[in-house]
PDB file of N, CA, C and O in Angstrom:
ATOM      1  N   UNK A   1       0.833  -1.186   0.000  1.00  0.00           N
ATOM      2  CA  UNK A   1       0.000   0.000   0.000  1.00  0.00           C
ATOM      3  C   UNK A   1       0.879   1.252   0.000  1.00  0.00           C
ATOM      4  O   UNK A   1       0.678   2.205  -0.752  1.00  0.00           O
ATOM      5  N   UNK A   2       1.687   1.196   0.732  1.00  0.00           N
ATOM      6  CA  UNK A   2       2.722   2.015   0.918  1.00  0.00           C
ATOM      7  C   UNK A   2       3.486   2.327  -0.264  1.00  0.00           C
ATOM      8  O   UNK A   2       4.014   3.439  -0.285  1.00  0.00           O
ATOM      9  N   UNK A   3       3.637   1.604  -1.197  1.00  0.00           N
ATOM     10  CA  UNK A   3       4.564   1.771  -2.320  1.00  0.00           C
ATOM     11  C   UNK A   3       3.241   2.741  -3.059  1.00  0.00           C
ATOM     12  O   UNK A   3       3.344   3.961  -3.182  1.00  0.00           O
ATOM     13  N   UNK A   4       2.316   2.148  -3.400  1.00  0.00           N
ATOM     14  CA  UNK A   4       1.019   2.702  -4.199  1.00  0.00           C
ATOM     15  C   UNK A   4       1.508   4.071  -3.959  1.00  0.00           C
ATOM     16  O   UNK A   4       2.092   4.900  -4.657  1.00  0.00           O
ATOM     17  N   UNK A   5       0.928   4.025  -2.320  1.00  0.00           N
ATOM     18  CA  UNK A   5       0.967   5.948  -2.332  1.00  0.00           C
ATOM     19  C   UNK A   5       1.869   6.640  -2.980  1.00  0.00           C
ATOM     20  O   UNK A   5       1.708   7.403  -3.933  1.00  0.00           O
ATOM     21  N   UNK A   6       3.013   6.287  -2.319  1.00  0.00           N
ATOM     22  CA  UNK A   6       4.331   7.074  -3.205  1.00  0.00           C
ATOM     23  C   UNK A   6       4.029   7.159  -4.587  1.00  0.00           C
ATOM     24  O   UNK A   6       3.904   8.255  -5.134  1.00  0.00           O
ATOM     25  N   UNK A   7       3.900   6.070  -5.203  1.00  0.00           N
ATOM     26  CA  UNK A   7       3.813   6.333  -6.964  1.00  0.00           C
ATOM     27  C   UNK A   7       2.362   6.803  -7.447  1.00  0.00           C
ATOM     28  O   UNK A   7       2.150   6.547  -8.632  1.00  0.00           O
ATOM     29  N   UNK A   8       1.344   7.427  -6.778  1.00  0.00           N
ATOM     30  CA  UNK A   8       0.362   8.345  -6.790  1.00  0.00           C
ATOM     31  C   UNK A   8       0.996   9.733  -6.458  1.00  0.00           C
ATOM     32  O   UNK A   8       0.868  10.558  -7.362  1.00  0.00           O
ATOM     33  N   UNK A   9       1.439  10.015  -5.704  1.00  0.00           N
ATOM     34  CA  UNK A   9       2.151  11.127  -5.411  1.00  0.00           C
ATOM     35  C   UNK A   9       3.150  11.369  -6.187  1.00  0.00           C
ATOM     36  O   UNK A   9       3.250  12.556  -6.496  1.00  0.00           O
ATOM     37  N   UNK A  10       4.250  10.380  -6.792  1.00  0.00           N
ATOM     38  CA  UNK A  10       4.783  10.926  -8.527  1.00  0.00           C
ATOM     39  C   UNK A  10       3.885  11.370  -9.533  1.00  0.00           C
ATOM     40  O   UNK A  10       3.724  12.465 -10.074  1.00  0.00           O
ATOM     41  N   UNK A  11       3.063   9.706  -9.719  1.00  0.00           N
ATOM     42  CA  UNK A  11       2.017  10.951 -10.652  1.00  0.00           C
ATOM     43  C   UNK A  11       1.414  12.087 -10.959  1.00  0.00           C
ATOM     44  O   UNK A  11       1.263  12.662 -12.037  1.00  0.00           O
ATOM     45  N   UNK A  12       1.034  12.379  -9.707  1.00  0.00           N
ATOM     46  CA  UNK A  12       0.462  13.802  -9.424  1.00  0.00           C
ATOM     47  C   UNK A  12       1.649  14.184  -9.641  1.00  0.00           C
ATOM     48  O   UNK A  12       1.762  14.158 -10.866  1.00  0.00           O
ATOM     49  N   UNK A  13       2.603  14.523  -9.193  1.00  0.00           N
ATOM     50  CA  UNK A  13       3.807  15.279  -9.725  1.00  0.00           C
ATOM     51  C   UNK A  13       4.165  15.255 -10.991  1.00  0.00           C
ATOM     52  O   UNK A  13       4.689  16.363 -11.109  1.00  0.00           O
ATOM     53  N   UNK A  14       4.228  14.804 -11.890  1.00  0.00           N
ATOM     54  CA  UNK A  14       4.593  14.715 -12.848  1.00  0.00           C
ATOM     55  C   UNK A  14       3.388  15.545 -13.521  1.00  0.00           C
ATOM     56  O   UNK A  14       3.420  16.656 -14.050  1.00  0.00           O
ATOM     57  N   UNK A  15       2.311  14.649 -13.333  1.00  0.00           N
ATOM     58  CA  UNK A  15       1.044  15.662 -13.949  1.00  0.00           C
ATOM     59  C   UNK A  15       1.289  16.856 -13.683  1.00  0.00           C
ATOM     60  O   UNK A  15       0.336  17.444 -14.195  1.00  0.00           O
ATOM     61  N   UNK A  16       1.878  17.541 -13.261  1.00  0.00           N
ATOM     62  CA  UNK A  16       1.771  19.107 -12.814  1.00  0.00           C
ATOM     63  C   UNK A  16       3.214  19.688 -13.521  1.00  0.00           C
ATOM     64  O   UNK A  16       3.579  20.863 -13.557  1.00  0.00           O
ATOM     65  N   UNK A  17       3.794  18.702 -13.976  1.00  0.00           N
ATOM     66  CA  UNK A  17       5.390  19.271 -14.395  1.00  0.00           C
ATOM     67  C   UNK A  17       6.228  19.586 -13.682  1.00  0.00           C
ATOM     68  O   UNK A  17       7.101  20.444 -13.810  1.00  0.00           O
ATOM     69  N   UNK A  18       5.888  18.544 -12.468  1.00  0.00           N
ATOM     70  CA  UNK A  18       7.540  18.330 -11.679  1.00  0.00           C
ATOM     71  C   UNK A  18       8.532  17.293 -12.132  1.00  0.00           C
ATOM     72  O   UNK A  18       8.265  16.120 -12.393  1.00  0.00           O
ATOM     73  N   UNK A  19       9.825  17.931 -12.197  1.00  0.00           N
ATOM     74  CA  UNK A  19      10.519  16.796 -12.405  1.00  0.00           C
ATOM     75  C   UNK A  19      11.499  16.057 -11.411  1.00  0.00           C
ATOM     76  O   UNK A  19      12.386  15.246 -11.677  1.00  0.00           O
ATOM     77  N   UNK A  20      10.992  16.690  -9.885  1.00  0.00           N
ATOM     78  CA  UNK A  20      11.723  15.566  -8.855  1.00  0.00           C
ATOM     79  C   UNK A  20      10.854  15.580  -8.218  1.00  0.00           C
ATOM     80  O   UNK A  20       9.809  16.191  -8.438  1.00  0.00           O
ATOM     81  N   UNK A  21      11.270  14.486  -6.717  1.00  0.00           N
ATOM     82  CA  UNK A  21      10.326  14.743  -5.678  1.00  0.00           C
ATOM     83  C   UNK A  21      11.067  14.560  -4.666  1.00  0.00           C
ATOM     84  O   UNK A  21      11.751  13.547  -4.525  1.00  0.00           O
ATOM     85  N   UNK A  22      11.008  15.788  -3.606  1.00  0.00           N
ATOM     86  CA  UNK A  22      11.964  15.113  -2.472  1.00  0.00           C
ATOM     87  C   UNK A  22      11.198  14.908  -1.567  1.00  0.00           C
ATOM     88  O   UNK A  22      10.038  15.321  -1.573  1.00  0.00           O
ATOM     89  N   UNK A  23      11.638  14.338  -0.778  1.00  0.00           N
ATOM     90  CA  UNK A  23      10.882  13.988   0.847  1.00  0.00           C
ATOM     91  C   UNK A  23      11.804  13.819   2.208  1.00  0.00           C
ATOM     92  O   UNK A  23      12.998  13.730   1.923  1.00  0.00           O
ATOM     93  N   UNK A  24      11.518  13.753   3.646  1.00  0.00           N
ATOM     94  CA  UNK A  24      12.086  13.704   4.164  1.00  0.00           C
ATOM     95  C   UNK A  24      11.769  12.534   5.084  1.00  0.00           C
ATOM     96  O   UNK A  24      10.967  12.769   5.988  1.00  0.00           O
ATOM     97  N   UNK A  25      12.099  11.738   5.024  1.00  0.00           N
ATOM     98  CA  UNK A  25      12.333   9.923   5.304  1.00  0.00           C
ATOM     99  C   UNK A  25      12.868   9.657   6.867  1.00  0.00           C
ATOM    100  O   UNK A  25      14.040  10.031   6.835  1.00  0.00           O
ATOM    101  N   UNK A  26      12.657   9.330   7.816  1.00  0.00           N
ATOM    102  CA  UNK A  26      12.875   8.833   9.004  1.00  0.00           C
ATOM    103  C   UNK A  26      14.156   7.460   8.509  1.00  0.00           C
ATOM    104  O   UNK A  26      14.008   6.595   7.646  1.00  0.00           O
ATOM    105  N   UNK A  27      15.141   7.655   9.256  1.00  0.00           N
ATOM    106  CA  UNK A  27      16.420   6.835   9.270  1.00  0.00           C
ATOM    107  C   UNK A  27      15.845   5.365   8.686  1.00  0.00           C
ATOM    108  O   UNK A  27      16.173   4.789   7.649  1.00  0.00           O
ATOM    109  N   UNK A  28      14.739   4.901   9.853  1.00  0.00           N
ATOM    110  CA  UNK A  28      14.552   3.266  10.089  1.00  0.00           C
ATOM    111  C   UNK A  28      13.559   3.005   8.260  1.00  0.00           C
ATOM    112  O   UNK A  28      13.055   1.936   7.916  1.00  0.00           O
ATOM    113  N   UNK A  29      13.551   4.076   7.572  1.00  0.00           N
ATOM    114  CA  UNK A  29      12.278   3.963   6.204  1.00  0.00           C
ATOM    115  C   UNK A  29      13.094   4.227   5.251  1.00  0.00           C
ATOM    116  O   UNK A  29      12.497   4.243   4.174  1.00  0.00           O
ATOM    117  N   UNK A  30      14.504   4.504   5.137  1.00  0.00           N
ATOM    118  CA  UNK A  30      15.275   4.818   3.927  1.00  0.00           C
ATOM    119  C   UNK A  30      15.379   3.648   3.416  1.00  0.00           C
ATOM    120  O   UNK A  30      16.414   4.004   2.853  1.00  0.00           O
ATOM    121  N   UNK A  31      15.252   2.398   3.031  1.00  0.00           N
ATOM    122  CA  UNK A  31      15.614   1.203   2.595  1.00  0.00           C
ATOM    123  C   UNK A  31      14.244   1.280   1.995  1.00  0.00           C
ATOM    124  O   UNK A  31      14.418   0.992   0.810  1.00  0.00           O
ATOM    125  N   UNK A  32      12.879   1.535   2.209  1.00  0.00           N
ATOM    126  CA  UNK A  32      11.574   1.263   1.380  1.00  0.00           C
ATOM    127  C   UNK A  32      12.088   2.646   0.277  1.00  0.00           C
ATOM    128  O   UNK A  32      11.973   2.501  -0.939  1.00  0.00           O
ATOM    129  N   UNK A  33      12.526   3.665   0.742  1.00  0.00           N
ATOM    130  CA  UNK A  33      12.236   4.594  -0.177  1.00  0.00           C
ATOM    131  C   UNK A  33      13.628   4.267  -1.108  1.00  0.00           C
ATOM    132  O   UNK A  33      13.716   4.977  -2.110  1.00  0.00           O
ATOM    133  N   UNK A  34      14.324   3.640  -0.976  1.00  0.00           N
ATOM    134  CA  UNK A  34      15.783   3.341  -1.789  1.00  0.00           C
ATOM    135  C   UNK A  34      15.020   2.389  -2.558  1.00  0.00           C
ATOM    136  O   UNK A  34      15.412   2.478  -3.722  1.00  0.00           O
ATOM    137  N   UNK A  35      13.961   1.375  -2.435  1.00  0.00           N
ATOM    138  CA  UNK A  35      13.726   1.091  -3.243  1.00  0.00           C
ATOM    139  C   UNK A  35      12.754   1.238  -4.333  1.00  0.00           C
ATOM    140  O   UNK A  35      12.627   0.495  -5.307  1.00  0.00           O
ATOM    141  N   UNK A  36      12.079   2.303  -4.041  1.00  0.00           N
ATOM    142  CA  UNK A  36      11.396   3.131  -4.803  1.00  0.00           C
ATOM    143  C   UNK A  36      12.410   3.667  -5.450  1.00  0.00           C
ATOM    144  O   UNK A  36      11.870   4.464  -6.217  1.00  0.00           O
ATOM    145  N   UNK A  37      13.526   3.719  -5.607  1.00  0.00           N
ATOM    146  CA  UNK A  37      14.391   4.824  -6.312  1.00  0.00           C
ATOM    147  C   UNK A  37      14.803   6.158  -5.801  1.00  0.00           C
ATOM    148  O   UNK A  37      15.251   7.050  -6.522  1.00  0.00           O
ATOM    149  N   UNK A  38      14.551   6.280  -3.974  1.00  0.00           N
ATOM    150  CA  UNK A  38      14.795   7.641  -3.727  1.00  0.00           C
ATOM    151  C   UNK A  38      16.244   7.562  -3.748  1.00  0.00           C
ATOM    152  O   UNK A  38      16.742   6.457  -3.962  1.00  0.00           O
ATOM    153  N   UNK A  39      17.289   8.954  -3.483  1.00  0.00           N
ATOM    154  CA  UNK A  39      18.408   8.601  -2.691  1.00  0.00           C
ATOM    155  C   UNK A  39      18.552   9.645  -1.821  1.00  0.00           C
ATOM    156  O   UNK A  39      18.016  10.752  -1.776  1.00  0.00           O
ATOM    157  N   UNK A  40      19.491   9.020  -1.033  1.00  0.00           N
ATOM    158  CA  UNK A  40      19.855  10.388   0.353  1.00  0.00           C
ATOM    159  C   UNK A  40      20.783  11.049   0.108  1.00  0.00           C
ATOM    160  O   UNK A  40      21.837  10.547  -0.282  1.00  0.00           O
ATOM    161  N   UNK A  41      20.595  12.495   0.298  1.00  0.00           N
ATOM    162  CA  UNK A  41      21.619  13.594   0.401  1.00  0.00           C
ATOM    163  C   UNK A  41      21.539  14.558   0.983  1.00  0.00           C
ATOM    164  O   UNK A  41      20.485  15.184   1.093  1.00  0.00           O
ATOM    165  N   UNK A  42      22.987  15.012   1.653  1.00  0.00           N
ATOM    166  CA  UNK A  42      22.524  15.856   3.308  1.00  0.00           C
ATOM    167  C   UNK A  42      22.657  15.064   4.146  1.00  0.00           C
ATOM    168  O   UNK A  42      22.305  13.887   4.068  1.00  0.00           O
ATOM    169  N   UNK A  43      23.232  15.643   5.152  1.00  0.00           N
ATOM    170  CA  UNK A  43      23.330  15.200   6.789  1.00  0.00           C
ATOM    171  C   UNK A  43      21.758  14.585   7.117  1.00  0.00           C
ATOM    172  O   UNK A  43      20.809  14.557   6.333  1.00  0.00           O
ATOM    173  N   UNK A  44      21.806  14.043   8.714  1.00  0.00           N
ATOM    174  CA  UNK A  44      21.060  13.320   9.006  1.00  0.00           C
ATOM    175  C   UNK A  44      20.557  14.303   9.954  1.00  0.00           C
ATOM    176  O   UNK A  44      21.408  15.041  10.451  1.00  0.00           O
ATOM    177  N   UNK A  45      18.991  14.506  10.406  1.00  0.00           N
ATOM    178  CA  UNK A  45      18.723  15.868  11.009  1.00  0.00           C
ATOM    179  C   UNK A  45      17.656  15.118  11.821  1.00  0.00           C
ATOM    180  O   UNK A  45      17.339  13.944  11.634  1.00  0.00           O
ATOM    181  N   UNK A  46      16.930  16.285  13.127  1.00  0.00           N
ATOM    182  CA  UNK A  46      16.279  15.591  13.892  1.00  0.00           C
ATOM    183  C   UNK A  46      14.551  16.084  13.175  1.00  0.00           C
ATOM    184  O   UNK A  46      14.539  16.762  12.147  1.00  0.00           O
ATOM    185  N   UNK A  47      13.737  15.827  13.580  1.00  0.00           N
ATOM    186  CA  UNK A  47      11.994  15.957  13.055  1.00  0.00           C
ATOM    187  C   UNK A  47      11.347  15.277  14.287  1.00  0.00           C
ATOM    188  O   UNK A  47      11.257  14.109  14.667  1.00  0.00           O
ATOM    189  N   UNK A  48      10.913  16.536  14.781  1.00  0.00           N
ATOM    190  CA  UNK A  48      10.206  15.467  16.214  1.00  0.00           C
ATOM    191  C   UNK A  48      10.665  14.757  17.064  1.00  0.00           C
ATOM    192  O   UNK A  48      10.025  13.940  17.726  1.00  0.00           O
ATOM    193  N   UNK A  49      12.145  15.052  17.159  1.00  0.00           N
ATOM    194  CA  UNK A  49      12.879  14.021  17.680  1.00  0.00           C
ATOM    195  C   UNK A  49      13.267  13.292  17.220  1.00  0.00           C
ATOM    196  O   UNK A  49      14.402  13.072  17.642  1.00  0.00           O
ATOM    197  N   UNK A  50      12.875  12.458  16.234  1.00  0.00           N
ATOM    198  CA  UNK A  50      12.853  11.297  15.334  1.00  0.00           C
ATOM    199  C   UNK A  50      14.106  11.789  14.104  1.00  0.00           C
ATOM    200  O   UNK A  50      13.891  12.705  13.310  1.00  0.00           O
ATOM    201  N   UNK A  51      15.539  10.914  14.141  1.00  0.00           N
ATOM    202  CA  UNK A  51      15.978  11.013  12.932  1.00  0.00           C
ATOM    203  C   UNK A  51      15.728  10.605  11.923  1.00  0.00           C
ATOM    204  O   UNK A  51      15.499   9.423  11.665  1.00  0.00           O
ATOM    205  N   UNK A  52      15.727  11.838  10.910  1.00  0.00           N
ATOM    206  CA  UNK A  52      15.918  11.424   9.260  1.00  0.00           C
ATOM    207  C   UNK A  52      16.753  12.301   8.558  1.00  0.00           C
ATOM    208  O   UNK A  52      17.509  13.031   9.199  1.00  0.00           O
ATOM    209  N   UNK A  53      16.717  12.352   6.831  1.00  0.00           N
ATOM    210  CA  UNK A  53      17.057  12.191   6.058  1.00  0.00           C
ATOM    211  C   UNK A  53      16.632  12.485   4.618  1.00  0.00           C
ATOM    212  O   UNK A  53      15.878  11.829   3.900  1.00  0.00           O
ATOM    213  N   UNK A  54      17.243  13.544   4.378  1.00  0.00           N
ATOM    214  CA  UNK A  54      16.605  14.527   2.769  1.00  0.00           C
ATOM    215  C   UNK A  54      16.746  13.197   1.775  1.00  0.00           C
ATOM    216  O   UNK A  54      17.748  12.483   1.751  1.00  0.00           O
ATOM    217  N   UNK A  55      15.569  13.000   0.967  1.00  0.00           N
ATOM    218  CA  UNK A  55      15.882  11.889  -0.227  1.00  0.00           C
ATOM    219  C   UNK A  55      15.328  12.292  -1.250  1.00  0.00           C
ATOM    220  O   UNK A  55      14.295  12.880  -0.926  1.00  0.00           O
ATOM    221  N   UNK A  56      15.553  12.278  -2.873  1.00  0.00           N
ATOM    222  CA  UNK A  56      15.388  12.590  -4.065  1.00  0.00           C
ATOM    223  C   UNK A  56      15.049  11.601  -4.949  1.00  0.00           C
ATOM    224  O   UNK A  56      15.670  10.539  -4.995  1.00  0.00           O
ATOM    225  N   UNK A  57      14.029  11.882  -5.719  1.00  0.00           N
ATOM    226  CA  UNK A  57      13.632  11.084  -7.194  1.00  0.00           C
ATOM    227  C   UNK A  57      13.760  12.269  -8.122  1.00  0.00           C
ATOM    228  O   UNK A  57      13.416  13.445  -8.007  1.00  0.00           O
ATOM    229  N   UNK A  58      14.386  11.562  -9.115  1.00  0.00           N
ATOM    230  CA  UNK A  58      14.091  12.117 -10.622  1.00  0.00           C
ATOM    231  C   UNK A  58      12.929  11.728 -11.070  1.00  0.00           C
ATOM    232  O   UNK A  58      12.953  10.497 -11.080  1.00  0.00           O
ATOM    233  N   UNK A  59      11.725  12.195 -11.522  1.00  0.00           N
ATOM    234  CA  UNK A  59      10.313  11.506 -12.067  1.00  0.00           C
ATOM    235  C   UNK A  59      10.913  10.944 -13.711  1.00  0.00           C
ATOM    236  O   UNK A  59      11.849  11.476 -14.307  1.00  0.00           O
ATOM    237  N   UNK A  60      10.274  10.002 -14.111  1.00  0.00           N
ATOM    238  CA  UNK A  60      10.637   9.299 -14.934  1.00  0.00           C
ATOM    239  C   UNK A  60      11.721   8.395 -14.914  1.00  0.00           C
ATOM    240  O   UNK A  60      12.262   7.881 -15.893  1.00  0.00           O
ATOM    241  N   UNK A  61      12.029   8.223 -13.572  1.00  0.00           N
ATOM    242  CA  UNK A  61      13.394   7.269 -13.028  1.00  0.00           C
ATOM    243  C   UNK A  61      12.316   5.531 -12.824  1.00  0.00           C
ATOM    244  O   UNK A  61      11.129   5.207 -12.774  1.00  0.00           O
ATOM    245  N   UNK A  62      13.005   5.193 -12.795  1.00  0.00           N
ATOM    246  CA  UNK A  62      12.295   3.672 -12.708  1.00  0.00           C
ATOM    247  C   UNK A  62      12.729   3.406 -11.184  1.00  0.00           C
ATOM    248  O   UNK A  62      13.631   3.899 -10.507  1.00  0.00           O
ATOM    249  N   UNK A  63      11.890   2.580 -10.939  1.00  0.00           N
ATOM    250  CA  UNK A  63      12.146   2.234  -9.143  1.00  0.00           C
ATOM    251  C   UNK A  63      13.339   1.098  -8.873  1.00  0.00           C
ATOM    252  O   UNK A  63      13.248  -0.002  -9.418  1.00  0.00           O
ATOM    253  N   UNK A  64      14.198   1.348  -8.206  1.00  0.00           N
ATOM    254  CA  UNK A  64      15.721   0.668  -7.893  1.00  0.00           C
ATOM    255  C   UNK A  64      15.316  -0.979  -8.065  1.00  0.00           C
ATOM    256  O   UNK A  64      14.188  -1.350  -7.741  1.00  0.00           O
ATOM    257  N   UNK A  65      16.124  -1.746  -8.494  1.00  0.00           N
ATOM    258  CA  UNK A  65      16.110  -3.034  -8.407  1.00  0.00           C
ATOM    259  C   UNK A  65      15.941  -3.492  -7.120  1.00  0.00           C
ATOM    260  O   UNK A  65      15.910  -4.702  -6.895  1.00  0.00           O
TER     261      UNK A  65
END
C-alpha cells in the first residue's frame, strides 16, 4: 500500500510538471524509499525528535532493483 501511495504522489507530480520529488524519510524507512528509487543527500537531522534524512527522485526514473 505504501509503495502505491508514493507512486500516486509521482504521478500527481509529474502531472503538474515536476521533475523531482523530495521527501524527508525517518532513518529506520530509507531502505523502502531506496527502493522506490529515492536517494539520500545531506546530513542526518532531527523531526520530532525522530531522525531522518533529505531523499530525491528524478520523475521518470524507474524504481531501484
Amino acid at each position: 500500500v505504501g509503495a502505491a501511495l508514493v507512486r500516486a504522489i509521482e504521478d500527481a507530480a509529474a502531472e503538474r510538471g515536476l521533475v523531482a520529488v523530495d521527501l524527508h524519510a525517518q532513518t529506520h524507512a530509507l531502505g523502502f524509499y531506496e527502493r522506490l528509487g529515492y536517494a539520500v543527500y545531506g546530513p542526518e537531522f532531527p523531526d520530532a525528535g525522530i531522525p531522518h534524512r533529505a531523499m530525491r527522485k528524478a520523475l521518470g526514473q524507474p524504481d531501484a532493483p
